[in-house]
N, C-alpha and C positions, 0 to 999 in steps of 0.2 A: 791140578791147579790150572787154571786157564786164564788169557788176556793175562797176558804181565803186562805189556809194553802200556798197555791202558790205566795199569796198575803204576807201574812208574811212575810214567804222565802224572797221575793224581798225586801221588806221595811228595813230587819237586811241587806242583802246585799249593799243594798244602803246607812245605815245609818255607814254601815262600811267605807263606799267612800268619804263619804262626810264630810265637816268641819264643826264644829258648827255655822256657821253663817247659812250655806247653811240647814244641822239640824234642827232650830228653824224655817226658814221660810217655812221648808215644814211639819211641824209637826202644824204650823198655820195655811197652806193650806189645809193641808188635813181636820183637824178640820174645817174651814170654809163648805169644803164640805159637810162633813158629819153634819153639823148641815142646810145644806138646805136640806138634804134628805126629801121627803116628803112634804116639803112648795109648796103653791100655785106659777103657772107660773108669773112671773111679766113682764113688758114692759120691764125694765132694766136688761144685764147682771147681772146674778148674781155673787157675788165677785169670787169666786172660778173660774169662767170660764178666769175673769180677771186673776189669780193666773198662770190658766194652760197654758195661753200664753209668760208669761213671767219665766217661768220651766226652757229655756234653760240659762236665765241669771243669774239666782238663783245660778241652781243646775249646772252648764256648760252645754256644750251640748253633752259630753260624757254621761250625766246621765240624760239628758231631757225624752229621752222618756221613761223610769222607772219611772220618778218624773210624768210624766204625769198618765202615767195607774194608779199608785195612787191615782191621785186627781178624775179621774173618778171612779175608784173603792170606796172610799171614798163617792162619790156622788149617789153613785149605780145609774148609768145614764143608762137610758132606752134606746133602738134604736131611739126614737126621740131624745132625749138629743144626742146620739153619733151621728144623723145624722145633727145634726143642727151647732153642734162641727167642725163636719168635713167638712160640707161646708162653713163654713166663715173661717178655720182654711189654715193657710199655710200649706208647702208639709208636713214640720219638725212634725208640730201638725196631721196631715190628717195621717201621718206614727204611730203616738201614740193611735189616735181611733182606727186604723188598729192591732195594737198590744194586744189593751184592748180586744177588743172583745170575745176570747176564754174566757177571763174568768169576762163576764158580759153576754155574751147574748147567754142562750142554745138551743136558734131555731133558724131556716133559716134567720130571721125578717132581718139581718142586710147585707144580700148580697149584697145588691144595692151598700154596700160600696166598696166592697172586686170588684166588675164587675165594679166598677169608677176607682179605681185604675190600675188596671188590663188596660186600657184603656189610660193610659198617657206610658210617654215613661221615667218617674223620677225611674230610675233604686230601689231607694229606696223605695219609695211607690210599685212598682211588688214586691219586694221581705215580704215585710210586707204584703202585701194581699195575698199570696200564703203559711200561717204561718199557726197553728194547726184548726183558724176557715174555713180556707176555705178546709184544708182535711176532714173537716166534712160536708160539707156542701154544697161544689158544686157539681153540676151534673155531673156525668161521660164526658160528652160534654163539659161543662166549664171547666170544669179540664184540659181535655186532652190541651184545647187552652189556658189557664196559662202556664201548662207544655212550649207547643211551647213557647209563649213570651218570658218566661223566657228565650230561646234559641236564641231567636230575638235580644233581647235585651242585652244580658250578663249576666243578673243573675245567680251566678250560683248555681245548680239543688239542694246544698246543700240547699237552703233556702226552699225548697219544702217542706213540711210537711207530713211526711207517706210517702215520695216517695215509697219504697221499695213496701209496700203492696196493694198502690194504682196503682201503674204500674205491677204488677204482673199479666202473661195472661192476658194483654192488649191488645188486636191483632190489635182493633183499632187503640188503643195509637202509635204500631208499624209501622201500616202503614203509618201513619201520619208521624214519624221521617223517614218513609224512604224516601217518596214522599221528606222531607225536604230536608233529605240528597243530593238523585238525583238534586232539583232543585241547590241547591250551587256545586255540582260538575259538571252539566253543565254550570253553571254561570263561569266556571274556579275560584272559592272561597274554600277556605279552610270550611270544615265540622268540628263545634265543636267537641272537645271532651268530652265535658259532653252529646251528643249526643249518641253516641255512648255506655256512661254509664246508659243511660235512656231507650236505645234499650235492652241491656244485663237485665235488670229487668222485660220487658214485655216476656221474654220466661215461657211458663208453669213450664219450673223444674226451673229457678230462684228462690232462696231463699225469702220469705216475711217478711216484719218486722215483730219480736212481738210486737213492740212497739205499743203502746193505742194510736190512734187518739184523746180520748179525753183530752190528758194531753197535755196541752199549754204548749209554750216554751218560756225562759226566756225572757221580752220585752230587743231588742238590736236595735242596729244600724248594718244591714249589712252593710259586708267592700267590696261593690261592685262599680262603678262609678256610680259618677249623679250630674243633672243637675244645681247643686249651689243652687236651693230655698229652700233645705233641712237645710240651717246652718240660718236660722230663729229662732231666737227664741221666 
């Protein structure tokens, strides 16, 4: 299990949120998980997984996917466990494994999720796969084509994780936004402007984050557009 203290953090934040009804049932949740930590696989869902689908109805869906990364943190759920999660799970839940990750799983093991997501068009699932695990993790090539999607699709470039230091003397990265650019200003299309802000970071004197790639960011809801299968709870 990794990042508790970040884990904490979140749990006092949430329990500041939430009402005691919604309190008691995730302080049961999470207990259930944490007492399957370590038990053998069985046929049956185990309860806890029961628990983490119904998070949004609990806890609402402003705080679903906080009350989720819990119950997984809680479960110290392995890249099998996230990946099994994630595919039987709706957008809402598939955005909350997307979120856990930075602070469950500290090797590559878990990309397949973050390059599933990255691959639909659920504005909020891109923006949850492009969060602190995937600035650790993907290839300078996958990244750069996250970066673009995110441009494709609306996201915007705030949800990038490390942008600053990962675009830094990027000249690929540049070329890439320009080829973009050209293609939508001969398309007669407006060129984002968070474009433009993405180009400004791959110049050599561009300033680089200090900011630490390995510090995850608080699990949210981007406030971006999407496709309605996200309000599942």
């Amino acid at each position: 299990m990794t990042d508790a203290p970040a884990i904490a953090d979140l749990r006092s934040r949430l329990d500041a949120d939430l009402g005691g009804a919604a309190r008691a049932w995730l302080d049961q949740a999470t207990a259930e998980a944490a007492a399957r930590h370590g038990q053998p696989d069985q046929a049956a869902a185990p309860v806890w997984e029961l628990r983490f689908a119904e998070a949004g109805r609990r806890c609402g869906q402003e705080h679903a996917d906080a009350a989720r990364v819990l119950l997984l943190h809680a479960a110290d759920a392995d890249p099998a466990t996230l990946n099994r999660v994630y595919e039987q799970g709706t957008a809402a839940e598939r955005r909350a494994v997307l979120h856990a990750l930075p602070h469950l799983v500290p090797g590559p093991e878990a990309l397949p999720l973050v390059e599933d997501a990255l691959r639909t068009n659920d504005t909020r699932l891109v923006a949850a796969a492009v969060g602190p695990y995937a600035a650790r993790h993907l290839t300078p090539h996958h990244w750069r084509h996250a970066v673009l999607k995110c441009l494709f699709t609306g996201v915007p470039v705030d949800a990038v994780a490390d942008l600053p230091r990962r675009a830094h003397a990027d000249a690929e990265l540049a070329r890439m936004l320009g080829d973009y650019a050209g293609e939508r200003t001969a398309a007669g299309r407006p060129v984002p402007g968070d474009l433009h802000r993405v180009l400004a970071l791959t110049a050599p004197t561009a300033p680089s984050a200090a900011a630490d790639p390995s510090s995850p960011a608080t699990p949210s809801a981007p406030a971006t557009p999407s496709t309605g299968e996200e309000q599942e709870s």
